[in-house]
N, C-alpha and C positions, 0 to 999 in steps of 0.2 A: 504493500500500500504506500510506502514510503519514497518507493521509485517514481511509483502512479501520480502522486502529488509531485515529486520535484520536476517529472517531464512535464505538467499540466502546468505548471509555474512560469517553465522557462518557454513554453510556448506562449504564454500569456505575453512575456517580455518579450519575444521575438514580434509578435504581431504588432504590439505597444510602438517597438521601435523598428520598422520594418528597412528593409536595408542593412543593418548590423548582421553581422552573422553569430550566432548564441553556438557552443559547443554544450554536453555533457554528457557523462556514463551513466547508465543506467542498466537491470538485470532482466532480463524477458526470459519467458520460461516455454519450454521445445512444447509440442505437439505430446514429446515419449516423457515428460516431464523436467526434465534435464535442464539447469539454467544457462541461459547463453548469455553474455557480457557483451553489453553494444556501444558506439559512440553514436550521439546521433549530432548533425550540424546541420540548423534550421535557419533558412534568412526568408525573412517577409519582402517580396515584393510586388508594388504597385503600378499597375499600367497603368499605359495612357490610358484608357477606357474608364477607368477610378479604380477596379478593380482588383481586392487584393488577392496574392497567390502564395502561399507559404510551402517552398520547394526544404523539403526534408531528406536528408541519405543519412542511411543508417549501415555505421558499418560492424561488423563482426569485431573485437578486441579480446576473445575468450582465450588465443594462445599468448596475448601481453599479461593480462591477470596471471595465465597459470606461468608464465615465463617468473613473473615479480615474484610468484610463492618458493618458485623451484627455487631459485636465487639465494631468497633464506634459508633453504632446507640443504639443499644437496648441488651440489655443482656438476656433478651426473647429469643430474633430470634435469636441471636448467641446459645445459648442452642439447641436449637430445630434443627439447623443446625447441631452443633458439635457431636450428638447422633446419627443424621439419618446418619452422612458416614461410611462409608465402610472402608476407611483407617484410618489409626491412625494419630486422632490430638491431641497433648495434648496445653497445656498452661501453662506453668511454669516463676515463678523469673529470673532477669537477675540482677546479678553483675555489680556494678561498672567497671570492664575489663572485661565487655562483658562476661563472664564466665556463664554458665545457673544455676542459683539457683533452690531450691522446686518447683516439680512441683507444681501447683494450680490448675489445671484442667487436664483429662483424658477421653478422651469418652469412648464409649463402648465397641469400636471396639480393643481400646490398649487394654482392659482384657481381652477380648477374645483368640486375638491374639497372647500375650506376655505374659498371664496368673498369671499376677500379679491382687491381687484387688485393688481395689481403695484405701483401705485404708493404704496397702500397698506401691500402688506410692507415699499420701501423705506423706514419709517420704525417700521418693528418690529425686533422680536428674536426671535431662537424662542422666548428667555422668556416674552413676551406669549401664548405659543399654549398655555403648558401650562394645565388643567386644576387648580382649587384642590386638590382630592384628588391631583393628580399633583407639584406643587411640590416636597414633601418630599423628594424625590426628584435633586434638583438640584444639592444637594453631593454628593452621591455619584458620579452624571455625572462633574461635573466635576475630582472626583479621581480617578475613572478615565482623563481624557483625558490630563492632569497626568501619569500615572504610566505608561499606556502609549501612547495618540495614538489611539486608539478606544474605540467603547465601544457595544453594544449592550443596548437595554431597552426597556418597553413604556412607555406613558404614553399622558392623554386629551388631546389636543388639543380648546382651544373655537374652534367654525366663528363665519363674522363674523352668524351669525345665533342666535350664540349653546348650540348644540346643541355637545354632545362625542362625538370619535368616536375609538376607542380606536388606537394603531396603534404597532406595532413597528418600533421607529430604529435604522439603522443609520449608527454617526456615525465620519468618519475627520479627521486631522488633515494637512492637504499645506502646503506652503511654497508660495507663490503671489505672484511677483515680490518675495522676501525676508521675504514676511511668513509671517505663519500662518491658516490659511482654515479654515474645519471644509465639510467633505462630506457630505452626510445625505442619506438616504432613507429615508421612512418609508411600510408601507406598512401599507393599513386594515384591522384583524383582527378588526371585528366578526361575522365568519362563525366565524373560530375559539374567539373567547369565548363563543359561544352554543351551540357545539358542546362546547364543556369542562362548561357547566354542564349543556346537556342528556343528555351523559351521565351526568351524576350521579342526573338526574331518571326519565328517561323513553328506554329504547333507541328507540321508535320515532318519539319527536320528534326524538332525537340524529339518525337516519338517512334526516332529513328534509334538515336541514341539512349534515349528513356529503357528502350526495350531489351537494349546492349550490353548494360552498362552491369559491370561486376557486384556494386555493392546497392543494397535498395534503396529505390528513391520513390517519393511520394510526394504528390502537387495537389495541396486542396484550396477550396476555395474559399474565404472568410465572409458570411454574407453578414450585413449589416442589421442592425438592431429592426 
């Protein structure tokens, strides 16, 4: 019920402020009973017509959770976890001012994806990955993590060929043999930003991509009092 109320809240604010984009997590539970761990990222927007439309994607975050548990528990099943997803987690140092140091770990999916090797991250930083237009961006992060030990937002990552691909990070903060370590997974939203602008443009190009698109998305309509 607790969830039920926090997503009923923050949609309330998204509508409120339409245009902002609202992040949070929340817990949905399977069809077989089983709980699944989501992000959802809602922005209100208004057409020309008056009309408001509140575009929602909701993505899966169930191997970031169980990643964050194995981590406390066993450095085993955190491996074994961190390899088998699909989106890119890495594990990197954190700074005294919250600033992200060396990475320390990479799965599979960040080479694949980002096309850097491994041995190549180990002499990065996520700073190296963000995008010039995404920079700006980065004291803010970082006083979010300062202030609470997470922090979710989008930003472009540049690939090692140069090419930027937009994706949603979700970053935590664990103690990791007395230190402080940041958790991150970020995963790739270029299906969802092409669907936020081609609803603006065109419904039947929106429902090209609507229908493609890896993670769920959901467009309702807000009617008036």
């Amino acid at each position: 019920e607790k969830d039920i109320e926090f997503a009923e809240q923050n949609l309330r604010n998204a509508i409120k402020n339409y245009g902002q984009v609202f992040h949070w997590e929340l817990r949905k539970v399977r069809k077989d009973g089983s709980i699944l761990w989501v992000k959802e990222t809602t922005r209100a927007t208004k057409r020309s017509d008056g009309k408001i439309l509140v575009f929602t994607a909701c993505g899966d975050i169930t191997d970031l959770k169980r990643a964050e548990n194995a981590l406390k528990e066993s450095e085993k099943k955190f491996r074994e976890l961190f390899n088998k997803a699909l989106d890119v987690i890495v594990l990197s140092e954190v700074q005294e001012d919250m600033m992200p140091g060396q990475f320390i770990e990479v799965n599979e999916a960040a080479v694949k994806i980002l096309g850097y090797s491994k041995e190549e991250f180990s002499n990065m930083t996520p700073l190296d990955l963000f995008a010039p237009d995404s920079k700006d961006q980065i004291p803010k992060i970082s006083a979010e993590l300062k202030k609470r030990g997470s922090t979710l937002f989008e930003a472009k990552s540049v690939t090692k060929n140069r090419g930027e691909i937009p994706f949603e990070v979700n970053v935590h903060i664990f103690k990791l043999r007395g230190k402080d370590v940041a958790l991150s997974m970020a995963r790739n939203i270029t299906d969802r930003k092409r669907a936020e602008e081609a609803l603006k443009e065109s419904e039947e190009k929106f429902r090209e991509i609507f229908n493609n698109a890896n993670d769920m998305i959901t467009v309702s309509e807000i009617k008036g009092d």
